[in-house]
N, C-alpha and C positions, 0 to 999 in steps of 0.2 A: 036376162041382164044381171049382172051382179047389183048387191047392193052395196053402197057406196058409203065409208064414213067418211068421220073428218080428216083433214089431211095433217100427215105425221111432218114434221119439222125436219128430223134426220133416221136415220135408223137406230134400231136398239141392237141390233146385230152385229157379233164382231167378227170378221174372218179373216186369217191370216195364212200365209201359205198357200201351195199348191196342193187341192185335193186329188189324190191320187185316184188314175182310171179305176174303174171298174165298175161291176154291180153290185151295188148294197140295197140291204133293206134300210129306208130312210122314215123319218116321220119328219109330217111338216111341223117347224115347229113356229112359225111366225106368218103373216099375211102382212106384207106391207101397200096401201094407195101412193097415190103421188096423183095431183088432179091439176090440170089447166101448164101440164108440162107442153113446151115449145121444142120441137125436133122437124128434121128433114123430111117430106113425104115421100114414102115408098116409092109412089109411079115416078116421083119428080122431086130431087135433091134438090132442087134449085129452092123450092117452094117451100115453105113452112108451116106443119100444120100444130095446132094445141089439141092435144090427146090426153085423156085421163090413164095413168098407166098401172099396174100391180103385178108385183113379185113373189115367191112362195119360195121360204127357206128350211132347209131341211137339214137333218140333223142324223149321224148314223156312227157307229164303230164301225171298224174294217178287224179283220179276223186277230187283227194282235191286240184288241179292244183300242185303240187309239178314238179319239172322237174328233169326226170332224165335222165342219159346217161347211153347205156349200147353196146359193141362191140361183135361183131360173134366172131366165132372163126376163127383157122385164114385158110381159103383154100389155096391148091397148085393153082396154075393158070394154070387150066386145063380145056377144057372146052369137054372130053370125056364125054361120056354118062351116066359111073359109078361113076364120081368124085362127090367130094360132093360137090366144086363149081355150077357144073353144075346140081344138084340138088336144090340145095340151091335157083339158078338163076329159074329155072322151077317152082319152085312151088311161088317165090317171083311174077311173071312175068304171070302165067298163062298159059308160050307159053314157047318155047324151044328155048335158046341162039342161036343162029346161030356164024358162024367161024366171025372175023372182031367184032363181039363184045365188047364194051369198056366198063371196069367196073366201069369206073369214070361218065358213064352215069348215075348212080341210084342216086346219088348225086339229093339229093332233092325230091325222090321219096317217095312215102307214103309205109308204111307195115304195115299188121297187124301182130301182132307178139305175139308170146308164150312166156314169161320169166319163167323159172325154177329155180330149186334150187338144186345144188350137193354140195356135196361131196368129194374132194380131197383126196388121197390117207394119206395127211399128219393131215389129217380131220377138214379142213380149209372149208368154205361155201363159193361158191361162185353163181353168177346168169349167166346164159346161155339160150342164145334165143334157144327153145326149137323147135316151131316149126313158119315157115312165110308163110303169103299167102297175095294174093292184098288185099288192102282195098275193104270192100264190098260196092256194091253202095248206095248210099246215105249216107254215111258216109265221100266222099271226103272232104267235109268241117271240116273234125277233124284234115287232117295234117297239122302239124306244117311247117310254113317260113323257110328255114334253118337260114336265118336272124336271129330268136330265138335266135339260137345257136352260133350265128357269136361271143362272148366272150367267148364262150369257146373254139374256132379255134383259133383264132389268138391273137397272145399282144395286151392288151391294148395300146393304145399310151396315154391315160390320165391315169393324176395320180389316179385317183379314181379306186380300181380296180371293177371287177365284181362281185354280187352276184354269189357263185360257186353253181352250182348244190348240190341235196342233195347229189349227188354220186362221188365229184369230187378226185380223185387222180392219179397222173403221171403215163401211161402207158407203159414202157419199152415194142417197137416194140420184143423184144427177150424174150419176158416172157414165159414160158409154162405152159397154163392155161391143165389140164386134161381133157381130152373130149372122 
């Protein structure tokens, strides 16, 4: 199971834009919870279940150095063998979560990762990490510092503010992205 903190208020994440398809080398650069969220149950839309949920954001250049940001979707905090955290973690990882797990460990870890492109039902585009696996070897000198990213986590405390990512816009923890 993961370990669980206290729960975040809003995101510190800003993304804006559409991240463009492809594979990049990513690094996570944030873990965010959400606990005692109320949504639809899988088997049964009709029914409403309270799920504690987490997301993992990650952070990469694409070959013109541009930086972009782009967040999973959001998993229950499940670490069962069919959930799709515990997929997600397996194929990120190479190896299979074990119970005691903490998912604020990936914090700084490298991915390769699939960006896609859907479709909303309200026929909105958005980008969705497709599919993740470790970075391959020799490639470890591609991930990013989360340092990189350290303006786009937290306030600035100088008045100058930050170059924002090309992707930068406010992420409402309660958004329901289609997946």
């Amino acid at each position: 199971m993961a370990i669980l903190t206290q729960p975040k208020t809003s995101s510190r994440i800003k993304i804006e834009g559409l991240v463009p398809k492809g594979i990049y080398i990513a690094t996570c650069i944030d873990v965010e919870d959400a606990f005692g969220v109320q949504r639809p149950r899988f088997d049964d839309p009709n029914t409403m279940e309270t799920v504690d949920l987490t997301w993992f954001f990650f952070g990469f250049k694409n070959k013109a150095g541009e930086m972009f940001l782009i967040k999973s979707k959001p998993f229950k905090l499940s670490l069962h063998e069919k959930s799709a955290l515990f997929q997600f973690l397996k194929a990120w990882r190479a190896e299979v979560p074990q119970a005691g797990f903490d998912t604020e460990s990936m914090r700084g870890a490298g991915a390769q990762i699939t960006v896609e492109h859907g479709v909303s039902s309200k026929g909105k585009i958005y980008a969705n990490i497709g599919s993740i696996a470790p970075v391959m070897e020799g490639l470890e000198g591609k991930i990013l510092p989360v340092e990189m990213f350290r303006d786009y986590l937290e306030p600035q405390a100088s008045a100058a503010a930050p170059v924002a990512p090309k992707n930068s816009v406010e992420i409402d923890p309660d958004d329901q992205i289609p997946f």
